[in-house]
N, C-alpha and C positions, 0 to 999 in steps of 0.2 A: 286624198279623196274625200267627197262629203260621205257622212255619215250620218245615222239615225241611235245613237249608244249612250250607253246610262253608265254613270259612276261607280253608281251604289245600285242594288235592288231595293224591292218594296213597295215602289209604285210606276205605273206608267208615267205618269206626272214627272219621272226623272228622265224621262228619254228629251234628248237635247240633239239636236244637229251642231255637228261638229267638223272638226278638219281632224283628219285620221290618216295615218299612211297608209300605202296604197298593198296589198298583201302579196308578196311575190310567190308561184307555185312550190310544191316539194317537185320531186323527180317524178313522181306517178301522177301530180295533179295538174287541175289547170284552170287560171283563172278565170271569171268569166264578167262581162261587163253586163251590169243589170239592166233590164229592161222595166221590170215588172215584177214586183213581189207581194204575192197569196198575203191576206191574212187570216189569223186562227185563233182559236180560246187558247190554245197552247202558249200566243205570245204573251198573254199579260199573266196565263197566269204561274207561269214560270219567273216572269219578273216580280208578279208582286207575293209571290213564295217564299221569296228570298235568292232566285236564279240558284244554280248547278253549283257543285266543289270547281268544275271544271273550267268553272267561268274564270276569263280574265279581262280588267278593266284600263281601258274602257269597255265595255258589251257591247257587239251588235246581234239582236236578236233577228227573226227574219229569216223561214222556214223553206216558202215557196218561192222559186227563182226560177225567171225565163230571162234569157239573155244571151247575148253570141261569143264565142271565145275567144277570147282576148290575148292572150300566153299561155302557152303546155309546155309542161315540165319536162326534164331532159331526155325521159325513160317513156313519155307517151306519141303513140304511135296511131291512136283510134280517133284522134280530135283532130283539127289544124285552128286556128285563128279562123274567123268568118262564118264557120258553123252557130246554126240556131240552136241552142239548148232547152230544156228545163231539165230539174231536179229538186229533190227533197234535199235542203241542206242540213248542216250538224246543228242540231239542237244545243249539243256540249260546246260549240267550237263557235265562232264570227260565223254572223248571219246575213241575210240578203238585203235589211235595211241601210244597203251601202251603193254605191257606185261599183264596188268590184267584190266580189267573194272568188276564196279560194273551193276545191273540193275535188274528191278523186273519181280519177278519169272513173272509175267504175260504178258511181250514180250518175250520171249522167247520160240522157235520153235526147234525141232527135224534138226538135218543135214540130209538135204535128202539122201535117199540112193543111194549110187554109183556116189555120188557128192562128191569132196577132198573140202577140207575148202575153197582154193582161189576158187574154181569156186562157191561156196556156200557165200562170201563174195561179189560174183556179186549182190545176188540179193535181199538185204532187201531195200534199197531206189530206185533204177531203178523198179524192179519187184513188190514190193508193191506199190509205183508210179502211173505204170498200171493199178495193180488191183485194187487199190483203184477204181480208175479211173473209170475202165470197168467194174468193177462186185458191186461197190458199191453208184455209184454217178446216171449211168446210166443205160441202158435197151440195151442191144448188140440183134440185132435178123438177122436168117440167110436170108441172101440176101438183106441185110440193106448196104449201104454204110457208109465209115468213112475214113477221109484225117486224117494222123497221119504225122503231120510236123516232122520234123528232124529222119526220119526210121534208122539211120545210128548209130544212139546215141545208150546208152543203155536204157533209159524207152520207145524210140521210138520201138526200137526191140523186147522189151516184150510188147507191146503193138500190135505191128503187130500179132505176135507168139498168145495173147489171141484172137486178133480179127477172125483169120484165125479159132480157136479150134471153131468158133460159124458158122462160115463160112456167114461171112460178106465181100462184094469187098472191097479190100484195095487201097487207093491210098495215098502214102507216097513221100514227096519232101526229096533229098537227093541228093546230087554229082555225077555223070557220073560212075566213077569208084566205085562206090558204091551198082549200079544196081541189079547187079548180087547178093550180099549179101543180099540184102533186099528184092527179089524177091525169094531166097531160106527160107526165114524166113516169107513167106507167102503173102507178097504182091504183087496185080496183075499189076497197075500202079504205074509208077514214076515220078516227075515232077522233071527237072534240075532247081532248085530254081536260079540259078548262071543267068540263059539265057531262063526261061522260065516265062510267064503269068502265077502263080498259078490259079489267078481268070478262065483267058479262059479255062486252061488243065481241072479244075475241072469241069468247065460246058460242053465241051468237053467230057469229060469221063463219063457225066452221063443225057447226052440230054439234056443239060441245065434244071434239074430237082434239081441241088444241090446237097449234101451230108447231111446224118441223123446224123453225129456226126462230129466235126471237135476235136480232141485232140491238143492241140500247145504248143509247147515248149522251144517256140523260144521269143516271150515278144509281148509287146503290139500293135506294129504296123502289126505283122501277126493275133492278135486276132481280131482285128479291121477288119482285111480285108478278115476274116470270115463271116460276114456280107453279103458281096456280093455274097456268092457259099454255103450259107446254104439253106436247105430246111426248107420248113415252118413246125413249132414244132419241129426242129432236137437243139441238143446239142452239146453247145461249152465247151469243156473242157479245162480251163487255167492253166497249169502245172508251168507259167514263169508269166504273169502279166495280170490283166484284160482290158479288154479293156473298152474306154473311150465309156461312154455308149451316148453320146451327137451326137456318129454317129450315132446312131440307132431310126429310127421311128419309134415310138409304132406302134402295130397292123399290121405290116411288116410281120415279122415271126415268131413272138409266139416263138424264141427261151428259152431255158432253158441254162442259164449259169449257171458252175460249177466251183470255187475254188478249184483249191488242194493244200492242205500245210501239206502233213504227215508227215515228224517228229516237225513239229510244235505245235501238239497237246501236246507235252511233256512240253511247257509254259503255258499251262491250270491245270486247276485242274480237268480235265472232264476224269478218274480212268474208268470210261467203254471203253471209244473211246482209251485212252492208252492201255485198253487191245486189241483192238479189231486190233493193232499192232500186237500183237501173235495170234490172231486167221487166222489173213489175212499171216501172216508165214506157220503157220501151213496149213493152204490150198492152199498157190503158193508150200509150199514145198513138200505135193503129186502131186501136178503139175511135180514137177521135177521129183519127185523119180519116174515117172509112162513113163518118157520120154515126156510126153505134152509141156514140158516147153526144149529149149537147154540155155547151160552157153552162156552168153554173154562175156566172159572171153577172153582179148585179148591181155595184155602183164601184168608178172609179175615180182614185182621188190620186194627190199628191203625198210624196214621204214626208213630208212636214205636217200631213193632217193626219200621220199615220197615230200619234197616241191618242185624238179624241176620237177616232172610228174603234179601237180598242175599248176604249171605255161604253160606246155604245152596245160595243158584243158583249160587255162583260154584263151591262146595266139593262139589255132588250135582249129579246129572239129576234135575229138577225136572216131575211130568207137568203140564200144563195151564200154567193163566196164577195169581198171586197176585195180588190186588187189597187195600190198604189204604182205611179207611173214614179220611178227613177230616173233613167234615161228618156226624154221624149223623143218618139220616132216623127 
């Protein structure tokens, strides 16, 4: 099969298309023929980290996968050949910058209806990202407020889009030019991160009362400065890095900090929360099919353009999701 796999780690610059054999299922999994694979900060910058122990070479990295089944293993019974998929694949294991990836039957989600593959390859790491996020970590309730740093990105977008279904006030930092996008995707304010006080805008926009959830997506020095425009008991959600908790005086604000690391669970052996990658599929993707959810889907290329669109996300703020076509329909 063609592939998109690097040698070595350390740079995108090593990803090379290649001829790779083709990966046959275990008993529980199934293969699937790619259509269409998400891209993410995750993929370069796991490659230019130095990639996982787990890794073996050649590498395909390659997260988000829409595609229809190809082979099920001898023990599954929930798939057949012909079915439209997506899924979060293994981060630790071969990825979807291929013509075929393996993965077990139990992440593995229906294509939403009246979704085409690249728009359905937006959303297994952005959109379960969120969800995780918003429907599993924390307590979303209507008339609650929540700052969702970076609203322009794609987990920032699907994070507005769930927060808005609960009808919570959004205030999201993001770019000038940007406004207008993230204010049709349901939030009420925006703070220009470039030239504005996040601290003042947020106390500002909420009578100096705080915010009940801060989501950040940006690393530790914005988690940190969470601290100052939370409300007492509200939640920090850290998508990028925790903050250093030596800023924080007990008894302050009683916050609740949240990790999220979702395709990370695929370094565990913990076979419920792996599944629970398919069940959180399966419920952003009546999301979609039902119109609650829109494609974050903003330019598509080929897998051979896939490491310079990398180095763009790595190099700019990139709005929405880029999806590569593998298989053309």
């Amino acid at each position: 099969m063609k592939a998109l796999a690097i040698n070595e780690p350390g740079s995108v610059d090593n990803m090379e298309l290649m001829d790779m054999e083709t990966p046959e299922p275990g008993p529980q999994d199934v293969r699937v023929k790619v259509h269409a694979v998400g891209l993410n900060p995750v993929d370069y910058k796991l490659v230019e980290g130095g990639g996982l122990p787990e890794w073996k070479y050649p590498h395909i990295s390659g997260l988000d996968v829409a595609g229809e089944v190809d082979k099920t293993g001898s023990s599954v019974t929930d798939w057949k050949p012909g079915d439209t998929v997506y899924f979060h694949a293994s981060l630790a294991h071969q990825g979807g910058f291929a013509e075929y990836v393996t993965a077990s039957r139990t992440v593995l989600a229906s294509l939403p209806s009246g979704w085409s593959f690249a728009e359905a390859a937006t959303l297994p790491t952005p959109a379960l990202t969120a969800y995780q996020a918003l429907h599993r970590k924390v307590r979303m309730n209507q008339g609650g407020t929540i700052l969702i740093q970076a609203g322009s990105g794609a987990v920032g977008g699907f994070a507005i889009q769930l927060a808005a279904r609960v009808g919570m006030r959004i205030i999201t930092t993001c770019s000038p030019e940007n406004n207008e996008y993230v204010k049709n995707l349901g939030a009420h304010e925006t703070i220009d991160y470039h030239t504005e006080n996040i601290v003042e805008k947020v106390h500002e926009y909420t009578n100096g009362r705080g915010v009940d959830i801060v989501m950040d997506m940006v690393g530790r020095k914005t988690a940190e400065e969470a601290f100052d425009y939370l409300a007492f008991n509200a939640d920090l959600i850290c998508v990028a890095d925790l903050p250093d908790m030596e800023r924080y005086t007990p008894k302050t604000l009683a916050p609740s900090i949240h990790e999220i690391a979702l395709g990370f669970v695929y370094r565990s052996e913990d076979y419920e929360q792996i599944a629970d990658l398919g069940r959180m599929a399966e419920e952003v993707g009546g999301l979609a099919a039902s119109s609650a959810l829109q494609p974050m889907l903003e330019e598509e290329i080929n897998l051979e353009d896939v490491p310079d669109a990398l180095r763009r996300m790595r190099d700019e703020r990139i709005r929405g999701n880029i999806t590569a076509h593998v298989t053309h329909d």
